[in-house]
C-alpha positions as CSV (number, residue, x, y, z in Angstrom):
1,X,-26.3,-31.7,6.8
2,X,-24.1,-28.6,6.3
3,X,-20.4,-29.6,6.2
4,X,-18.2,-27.1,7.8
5,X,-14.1,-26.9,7.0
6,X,-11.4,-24.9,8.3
7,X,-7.8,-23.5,7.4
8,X,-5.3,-22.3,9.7
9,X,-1.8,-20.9,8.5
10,X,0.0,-17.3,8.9
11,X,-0.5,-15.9,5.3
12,X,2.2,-14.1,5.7
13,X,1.2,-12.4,3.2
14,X,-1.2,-13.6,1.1
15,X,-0.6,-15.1,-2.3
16,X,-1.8,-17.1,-4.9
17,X,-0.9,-20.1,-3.4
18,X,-3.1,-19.1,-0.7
19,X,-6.0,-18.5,-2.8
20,X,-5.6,-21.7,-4.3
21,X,-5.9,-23.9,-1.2
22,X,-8.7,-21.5,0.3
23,X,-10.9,-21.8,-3.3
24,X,-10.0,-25.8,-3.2
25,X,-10.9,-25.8,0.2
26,X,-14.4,-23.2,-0.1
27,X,-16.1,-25.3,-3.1
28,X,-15.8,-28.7,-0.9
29,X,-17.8,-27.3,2.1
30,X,-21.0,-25.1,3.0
31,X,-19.0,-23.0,5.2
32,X,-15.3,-22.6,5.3
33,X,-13.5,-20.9,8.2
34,X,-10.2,-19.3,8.0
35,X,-7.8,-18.7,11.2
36,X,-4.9,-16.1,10.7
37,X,-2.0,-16.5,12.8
38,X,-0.2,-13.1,14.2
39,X,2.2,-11.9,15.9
40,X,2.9,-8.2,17.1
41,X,6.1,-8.2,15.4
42,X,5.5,-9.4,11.4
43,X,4.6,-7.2,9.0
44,X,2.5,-7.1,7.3
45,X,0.1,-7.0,10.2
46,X,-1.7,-9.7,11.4
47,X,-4.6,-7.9,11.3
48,X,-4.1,-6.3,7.9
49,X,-3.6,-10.3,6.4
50,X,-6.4,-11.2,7.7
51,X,-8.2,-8.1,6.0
52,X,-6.8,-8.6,2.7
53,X,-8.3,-12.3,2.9
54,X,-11.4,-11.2,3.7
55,X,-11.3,-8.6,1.2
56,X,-10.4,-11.4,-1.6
57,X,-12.7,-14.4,-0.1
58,X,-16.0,-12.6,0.7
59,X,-17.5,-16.0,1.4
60,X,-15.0,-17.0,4.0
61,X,-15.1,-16.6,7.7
62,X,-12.1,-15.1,8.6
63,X,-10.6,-14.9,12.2
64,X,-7.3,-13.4,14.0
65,X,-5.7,-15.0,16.5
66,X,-2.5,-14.5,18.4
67,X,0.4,-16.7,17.1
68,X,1.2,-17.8,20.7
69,X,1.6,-22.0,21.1
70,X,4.1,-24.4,20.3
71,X,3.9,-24.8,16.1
72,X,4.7,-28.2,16.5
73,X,1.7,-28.8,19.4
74,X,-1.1,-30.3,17.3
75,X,-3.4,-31.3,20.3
76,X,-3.1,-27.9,22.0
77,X,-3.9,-26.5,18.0
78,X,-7.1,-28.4,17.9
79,X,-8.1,-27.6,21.3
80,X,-8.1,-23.8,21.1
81,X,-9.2,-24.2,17.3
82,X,-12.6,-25.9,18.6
83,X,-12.7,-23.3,21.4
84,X,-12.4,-20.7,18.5
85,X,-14.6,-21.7,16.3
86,X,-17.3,-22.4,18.7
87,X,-17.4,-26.1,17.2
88,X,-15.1,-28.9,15.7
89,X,-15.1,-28.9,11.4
90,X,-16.3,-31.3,9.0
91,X,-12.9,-30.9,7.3
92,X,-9.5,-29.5,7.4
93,X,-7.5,-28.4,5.2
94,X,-3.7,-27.9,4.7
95,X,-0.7,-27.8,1.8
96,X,1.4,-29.5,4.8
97,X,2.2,-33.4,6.5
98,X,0.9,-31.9,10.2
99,X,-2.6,-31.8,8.9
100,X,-2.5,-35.3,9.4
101,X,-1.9,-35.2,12.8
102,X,-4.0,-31.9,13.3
103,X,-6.9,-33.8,11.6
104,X,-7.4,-36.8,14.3
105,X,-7.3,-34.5,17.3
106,X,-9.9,-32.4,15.7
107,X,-11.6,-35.4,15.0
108,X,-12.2,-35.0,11.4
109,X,-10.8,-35.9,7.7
110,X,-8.1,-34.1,6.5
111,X,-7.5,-33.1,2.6
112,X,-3.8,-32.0,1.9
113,X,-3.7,-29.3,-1.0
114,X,-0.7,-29.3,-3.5
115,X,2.2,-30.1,-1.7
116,X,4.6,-30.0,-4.1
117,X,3.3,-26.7,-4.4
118,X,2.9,-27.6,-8.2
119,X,0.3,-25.7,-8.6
120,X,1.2,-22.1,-7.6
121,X,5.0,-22.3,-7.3
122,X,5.6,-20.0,-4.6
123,X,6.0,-18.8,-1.0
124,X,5.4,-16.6,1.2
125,X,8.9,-16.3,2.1
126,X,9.4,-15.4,-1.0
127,X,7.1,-13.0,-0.9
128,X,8.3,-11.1,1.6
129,X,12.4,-11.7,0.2
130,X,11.5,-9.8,-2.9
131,X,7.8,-8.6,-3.3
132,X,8.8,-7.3,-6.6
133,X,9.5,-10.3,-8.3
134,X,6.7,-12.2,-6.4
135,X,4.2,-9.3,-8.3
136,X,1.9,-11.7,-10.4
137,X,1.5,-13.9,-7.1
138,X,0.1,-11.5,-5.3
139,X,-3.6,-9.6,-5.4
140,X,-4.3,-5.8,-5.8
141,X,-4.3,-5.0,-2.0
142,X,-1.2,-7.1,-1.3
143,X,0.0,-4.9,-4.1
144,X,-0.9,-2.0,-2.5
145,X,1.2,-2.7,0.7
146,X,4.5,-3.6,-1.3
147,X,4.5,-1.1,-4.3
148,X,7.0,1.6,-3.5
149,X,5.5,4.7,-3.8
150,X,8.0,8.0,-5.0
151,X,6.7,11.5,-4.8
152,X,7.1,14.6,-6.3
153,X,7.3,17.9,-4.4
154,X,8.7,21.6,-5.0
155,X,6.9,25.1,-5.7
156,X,4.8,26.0,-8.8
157,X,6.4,25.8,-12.2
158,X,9.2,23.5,-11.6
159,X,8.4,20.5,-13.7
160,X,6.9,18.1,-11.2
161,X,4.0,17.1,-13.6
162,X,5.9,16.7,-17.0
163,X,8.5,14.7,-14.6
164,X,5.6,12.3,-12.8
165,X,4.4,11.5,-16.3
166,X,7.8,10.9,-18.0
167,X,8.6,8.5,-15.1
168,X,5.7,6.5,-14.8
169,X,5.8,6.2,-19.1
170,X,9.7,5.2,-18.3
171,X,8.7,2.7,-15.5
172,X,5.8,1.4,-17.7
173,X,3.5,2.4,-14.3
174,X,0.7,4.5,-13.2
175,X,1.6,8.1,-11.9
176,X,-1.5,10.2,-9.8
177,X,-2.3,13.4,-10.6
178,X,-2.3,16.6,-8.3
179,X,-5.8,16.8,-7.4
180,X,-5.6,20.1,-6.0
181,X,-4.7,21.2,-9.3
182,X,-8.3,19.9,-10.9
183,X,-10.1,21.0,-7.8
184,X,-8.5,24.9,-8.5
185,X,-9.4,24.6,-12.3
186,X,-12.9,23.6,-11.4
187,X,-12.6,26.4,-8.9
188,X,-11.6,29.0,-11.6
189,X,-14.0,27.6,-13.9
190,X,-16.9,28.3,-11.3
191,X,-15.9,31.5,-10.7
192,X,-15.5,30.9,-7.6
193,X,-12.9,33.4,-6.9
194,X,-8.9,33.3,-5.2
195,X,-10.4,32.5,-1.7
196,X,-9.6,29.6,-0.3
197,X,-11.0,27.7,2.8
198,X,-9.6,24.9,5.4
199,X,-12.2,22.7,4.5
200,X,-11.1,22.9,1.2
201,X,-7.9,21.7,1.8
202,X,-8.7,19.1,4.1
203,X,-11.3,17.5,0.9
204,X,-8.0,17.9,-1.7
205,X,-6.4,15.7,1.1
206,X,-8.3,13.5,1.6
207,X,-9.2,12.8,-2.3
208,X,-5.4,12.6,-3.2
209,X,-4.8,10.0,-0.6
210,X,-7.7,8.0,-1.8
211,X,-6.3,8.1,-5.4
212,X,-2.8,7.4,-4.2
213,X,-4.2,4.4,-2.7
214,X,-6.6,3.0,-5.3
215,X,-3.4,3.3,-8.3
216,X,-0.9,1.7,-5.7
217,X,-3.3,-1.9,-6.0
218,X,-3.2,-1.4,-9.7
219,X,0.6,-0.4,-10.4
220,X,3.4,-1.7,-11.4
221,X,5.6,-2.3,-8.7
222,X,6.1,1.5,-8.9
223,X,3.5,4.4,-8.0
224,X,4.9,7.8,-8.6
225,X,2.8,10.9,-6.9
226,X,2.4,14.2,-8.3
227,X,1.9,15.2,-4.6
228,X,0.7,14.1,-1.5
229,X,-1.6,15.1,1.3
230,X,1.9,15.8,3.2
231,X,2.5,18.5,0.5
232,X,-1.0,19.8,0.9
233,X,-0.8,21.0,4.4
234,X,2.7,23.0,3.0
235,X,0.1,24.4,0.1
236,X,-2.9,25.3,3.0
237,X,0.3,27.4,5.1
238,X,1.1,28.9,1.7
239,X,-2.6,30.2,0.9
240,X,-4.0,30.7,4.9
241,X,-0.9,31.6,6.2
242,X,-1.2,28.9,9.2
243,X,-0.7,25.0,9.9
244,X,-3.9,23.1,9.2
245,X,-4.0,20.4,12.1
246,X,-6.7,18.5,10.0
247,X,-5.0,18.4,6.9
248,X,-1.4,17.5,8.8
249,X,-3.4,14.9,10.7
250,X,-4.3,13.2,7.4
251,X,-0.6,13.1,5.6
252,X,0.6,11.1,9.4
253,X,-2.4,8.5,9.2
254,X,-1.6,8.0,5.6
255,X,1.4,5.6,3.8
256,X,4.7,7.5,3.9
257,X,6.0,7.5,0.5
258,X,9.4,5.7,-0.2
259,X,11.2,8.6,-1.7
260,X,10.1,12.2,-2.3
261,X,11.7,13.9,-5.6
262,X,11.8,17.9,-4.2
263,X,12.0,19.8,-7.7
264,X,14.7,23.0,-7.2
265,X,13.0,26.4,-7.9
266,X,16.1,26.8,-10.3
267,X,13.8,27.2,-13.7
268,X,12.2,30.1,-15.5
269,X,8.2,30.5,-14.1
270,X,5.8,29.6,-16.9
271,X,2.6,30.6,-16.4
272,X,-0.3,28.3,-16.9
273,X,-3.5,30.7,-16.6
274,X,-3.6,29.2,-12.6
275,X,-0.5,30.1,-11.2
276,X,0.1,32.8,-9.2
277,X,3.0,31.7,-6.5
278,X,6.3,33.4,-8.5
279,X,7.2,35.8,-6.3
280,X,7.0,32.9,-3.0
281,X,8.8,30.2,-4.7
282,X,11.8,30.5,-2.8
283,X,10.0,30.4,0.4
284,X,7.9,27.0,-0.6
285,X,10.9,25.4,-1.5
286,X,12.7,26.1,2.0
287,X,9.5,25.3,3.4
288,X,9.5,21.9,2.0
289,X,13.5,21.3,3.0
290,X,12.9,22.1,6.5
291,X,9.3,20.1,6.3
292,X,10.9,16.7,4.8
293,X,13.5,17.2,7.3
294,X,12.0,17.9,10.5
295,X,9.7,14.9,9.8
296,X,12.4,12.7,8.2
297,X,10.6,12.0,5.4
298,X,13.5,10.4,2.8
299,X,13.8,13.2,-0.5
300,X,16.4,13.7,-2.8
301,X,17.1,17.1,-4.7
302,X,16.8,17.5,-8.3
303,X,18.3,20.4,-10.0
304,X,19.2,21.5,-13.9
305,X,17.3,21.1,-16.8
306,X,14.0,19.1,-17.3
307,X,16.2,16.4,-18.9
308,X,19.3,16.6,-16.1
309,X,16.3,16.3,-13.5
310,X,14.8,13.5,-15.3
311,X,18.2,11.7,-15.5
312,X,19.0,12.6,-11.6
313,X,14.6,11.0,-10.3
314,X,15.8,7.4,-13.1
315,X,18.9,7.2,-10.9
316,X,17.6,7.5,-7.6
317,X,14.7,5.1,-8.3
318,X,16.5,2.7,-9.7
319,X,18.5,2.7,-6.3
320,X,15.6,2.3,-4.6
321,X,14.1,-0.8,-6.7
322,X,16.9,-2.5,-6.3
323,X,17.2,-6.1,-4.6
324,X,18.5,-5.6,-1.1
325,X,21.9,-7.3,-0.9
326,X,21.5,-11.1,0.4
């Protein structure tokens, strides 16, 4: 006969403490069913925890409901569980004493999971106190959520490249590359010619943010950006000479960084065999000012030599790794 278990908790987030009960729990049963508990005002989402576990536990059944009756309401818990489900479980399981209780309404055994939390030492209040320090705990799409991400912005020629890889070698972390910049050398390399199309742009887009995302899982703590989709709709106005709504529509759906770096124009030009924006750096550096600003996107100003900007991006990011106070 097919034995059937379920879980029920917040996983708020995820860890490995988490993973722990849900693999105990998944190798004693056929079928293990896990219920995420939400409510509209946590973040992480409800609904983005409950993705993450499915993303990590392929083999579980994982639903989201709304966090809405009394915690300490066992009966009502059971009832609504069973109305959930569709059926009672075989099995439940839990790290906690009310599992006891939960148990004999449901009308089933329960098996209590490291307690002492002996195991996996940790919390996910602790978790969300300092994500940072929680960083081996957690799995590459929790990861993802907490790593702060810093980017680097400003016209052509102003370091932003040799900065993004210094940092990241500094930070012992992954940096992304611009890949408009690829795209254009492939471009040049086809002889394909200085025209440029809106589609074209919307694909550089689209393929930085994916990048962005896939290095923030596998960072450390720290993702710094050579770019971002944000700065490729400033880069389609520079070459089309309009707003692309498709392009813009991409940097809003996708993860503000934490910090942009905005490298002064106040460096010679060095030509690259690419390059062809000296004459309009002026203009894409105000463009990106009154960009970040109008859409209050947090940058700070570097200016001076490679090694006075290098200095000025170590002290802001520090500041902005730090604990929070409390």
């Amino acid at each position: 006969m097919m034995k059937r278990g379920l879980l029920v908790g917040k996983f708020y987030p995820p860890h490995r403490g988490h993973h722990f009960l849900i693999d105990t729990a998944r190798a004693q049963v056929d079928e293990l069913h896990v219920i995420v508990c939400g409510k509209p005002e946590q973040q992480p989402s409800g609904a983005l925890r409950a993705a993450w576990l499915r993303e990590i536990h392929p083999d579980v059944q994982v639903m989201l409901i709304d966090d809405t009756l009394d915690p300490d309401d066992s009966q009502l818990w059971a009832e609504h569980s069973i109305r959930w489900l569709g059926f009672a479980p075989d099995l439940v399981f839990s790290s906690e004493d009310y599992g006891d209780r939960f148990a004999r309404y449901l009308g089933c055994q329960h098996i209590q999971v490291d307690k002492a939390r002996q195991a996996v030492p940790m919390s996910g209040t602790q978790v969300r106190a300092d994500p940072w320090a929680c960083w081996e705990f957690i799995e590459p799409p929790v990861r993802g959520y907490y790593a702060r991400r810093v980017c680097l912005v400003g016209a052509e020629s102003t370091g932003k490249t040799t900065l993004a890889q210094a940092l990241a070698a500094h930070y012992r972390t992954l940096w992304v590359a611009e890949y408009g910049r690829e795209y254009t050398e492939l471009k040049l390399a086809a002889s394909a010619g200085d025209h440029w199309t809106s589609p074209e742009f919307t694909h550089i887009a689209t393929i930085q943010c994916e990048r962005e995302n896939a290095a923030a899982r596998q960072c450390n703590r720290l993702l710094i950006c050579d770019t971002d989709a944000f700065a490729t709709a400033i880069w389609h106005r520079r070459y089309l000479h309009q707003r692309s709504l498709a392009v813009e529509a991409i940097a809003a759906r996708q993860r503000r960084p934490d910090l942009y770096l905005l490298t002064d124009a106040d460096t010679p030009f060095v030509q690259d065999g690419t390059r062809d924006g000296e004459l309009i750096r002026e203009w894409m550096h105000q463009t990106f000012i009154a960009e970040l600003a109008t859409e209050r996107r947090p940058y700070r100003l570097l200016r001076g030599s490679w090694a006075d900007r290098f200095t000025q991006a170590v002290g802001c990011i520090d500041e902005l790794m730090a604990p929070s106070p409390g």
